[in-house]
N, C-alpha and C positions, 0 to 999 in steps of 0.2 A: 469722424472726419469733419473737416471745417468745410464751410458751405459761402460762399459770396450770390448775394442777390441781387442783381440790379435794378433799380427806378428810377421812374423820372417823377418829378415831385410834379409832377402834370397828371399823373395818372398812378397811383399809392394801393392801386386796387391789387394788381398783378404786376411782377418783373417780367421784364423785358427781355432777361438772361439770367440764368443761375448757374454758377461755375463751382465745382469740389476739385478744379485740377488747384493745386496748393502753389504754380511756380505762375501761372496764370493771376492768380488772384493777385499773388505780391507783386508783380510787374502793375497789375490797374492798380493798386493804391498806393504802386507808389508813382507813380504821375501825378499824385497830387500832395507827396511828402509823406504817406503814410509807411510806416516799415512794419511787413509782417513776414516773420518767419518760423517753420516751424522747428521746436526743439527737443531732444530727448531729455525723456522727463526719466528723474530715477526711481527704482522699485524700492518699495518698504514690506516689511515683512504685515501679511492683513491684521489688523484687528490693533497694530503698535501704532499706540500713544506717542505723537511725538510734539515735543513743545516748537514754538514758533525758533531760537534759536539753535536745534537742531537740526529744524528742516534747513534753516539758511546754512549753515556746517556744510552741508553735502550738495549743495549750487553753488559755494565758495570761487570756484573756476569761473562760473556764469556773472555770478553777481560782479565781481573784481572789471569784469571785462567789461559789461554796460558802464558801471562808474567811468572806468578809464578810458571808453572812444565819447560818451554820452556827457561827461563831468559831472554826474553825480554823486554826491555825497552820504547821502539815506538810502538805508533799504527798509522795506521791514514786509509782513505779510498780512493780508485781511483775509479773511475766512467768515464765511457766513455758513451755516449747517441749517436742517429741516427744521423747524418748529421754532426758531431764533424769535422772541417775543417781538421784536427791533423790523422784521424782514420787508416787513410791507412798507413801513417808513424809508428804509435805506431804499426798495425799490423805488417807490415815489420820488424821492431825489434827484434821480436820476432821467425820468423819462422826459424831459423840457431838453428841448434844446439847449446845450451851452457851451462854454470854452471854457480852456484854465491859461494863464498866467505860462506857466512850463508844461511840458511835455505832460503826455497821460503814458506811463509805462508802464506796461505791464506782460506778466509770465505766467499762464495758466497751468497750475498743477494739478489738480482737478476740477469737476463740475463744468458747467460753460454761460455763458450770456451771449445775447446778441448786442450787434455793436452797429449803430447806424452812425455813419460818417456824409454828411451834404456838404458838396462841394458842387459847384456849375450846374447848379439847379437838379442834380442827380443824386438819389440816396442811394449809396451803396448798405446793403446789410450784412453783416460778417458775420457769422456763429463762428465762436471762439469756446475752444475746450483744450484741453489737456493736453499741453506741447506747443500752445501758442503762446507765440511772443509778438508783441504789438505795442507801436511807436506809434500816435497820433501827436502829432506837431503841436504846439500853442497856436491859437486861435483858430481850428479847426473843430468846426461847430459838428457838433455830434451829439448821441446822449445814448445810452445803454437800459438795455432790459435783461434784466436780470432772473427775473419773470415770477411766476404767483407763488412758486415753491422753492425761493434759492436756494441752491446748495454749491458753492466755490470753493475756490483756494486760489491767491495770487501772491505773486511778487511782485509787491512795488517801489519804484525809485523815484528817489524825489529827492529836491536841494530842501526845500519849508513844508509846514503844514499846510501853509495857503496854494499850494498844489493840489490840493484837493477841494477849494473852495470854485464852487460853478458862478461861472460869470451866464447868466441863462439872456440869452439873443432874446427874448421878446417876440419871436416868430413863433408860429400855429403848425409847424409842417411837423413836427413831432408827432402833437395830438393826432394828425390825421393817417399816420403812418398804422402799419399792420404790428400790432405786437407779438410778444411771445404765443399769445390762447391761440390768436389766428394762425400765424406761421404754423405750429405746431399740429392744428388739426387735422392735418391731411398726412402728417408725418408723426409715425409714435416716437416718442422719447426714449432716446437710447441712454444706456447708463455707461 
């Protein structure tokens, strides 16, 4: 289940609030453009190999739909697995603060990250997993932990490649934010 944290980038030690109600959380981010909803994710039979344009075959419905209210043109899917030679790098990338150019859209099919979005001096922190779907806006400073062992599966939409290139703010509130190890410590990892 998804988890919303609250902070004030005043104090990065402990939230303020932590909310798991799912209709609560999307009401707070989206006061400030974010859309998060969640979605039924579909069953594959364990252990099936499926290549990247069969998974998009069977979200056909989903995908069609974002294009058409969103106007995206791209989909495609990124997956990162345990032991990915790559994972620490792609981690790294990501935990600076930044923004993109178009929307960050994305549809969690497995695995999860946390998603930190600063807005009016507040970090909000989303754990996103399996059935979430999330719209952060263009130039809406965030940046994602994906954490020391990724393991994901997404859907993403996008018009360019350069949707994916970080524009990084030059601010420090990242570094001093709690990451996945911390978060994590008090709470076991559910699969």
């Amino acid at each position: 289940m998804s988890k919303l944290a609250f902070y004030t980038q005043f104090n990065l030690q402990k939230p303020y609030r932590v909310s798991d109600d799912l209709n609560s959380c999307a009401e707070t981010l989206a006061e400030f453009g974010v859309r998060y909803e969640q979605w039924t994710t579909l069953s594959v039979l364990p252990g099936l190999a499926m290549e990247d344009e069969e998974i998009l075959a069977l979200y056909t419905d989903q995908i069609e739909g974002v294009k058409r209210e969103l106007g995206y043109r791209q989909v495609d899917i990124a997956t990162m697995r345990p032991g990915d030679a790559f994972s620490i790098s792609v981690r790294g990338r990501y935990l600076s603060e930044h923004t993109h150019d178009e929307d960050e859209v994305r549809f969690f099919l497995s695995g999860r990250a946390l998603v930190y979005i600063h807005v009016n001096q507040k970090i909000h922190i989303l754990e996103c997993g399996r059935g979430d779907f999330i719209v952060i806006p263009k130039g809406i400073k965030h940046w994602i932990d994906i954490g020391p062992k990724p393991e994901f599966s997404v859907i993403r939409w996008f018009n360019t490649k350069c949707a994916f290139k970080n524009k990084f703010t030059e601010g420090y509130v990242a570094e001093a934010t709690p990451r996945w190890e911390a978060i994590y410590v008090e709470m076991p990892v559910r699969k």
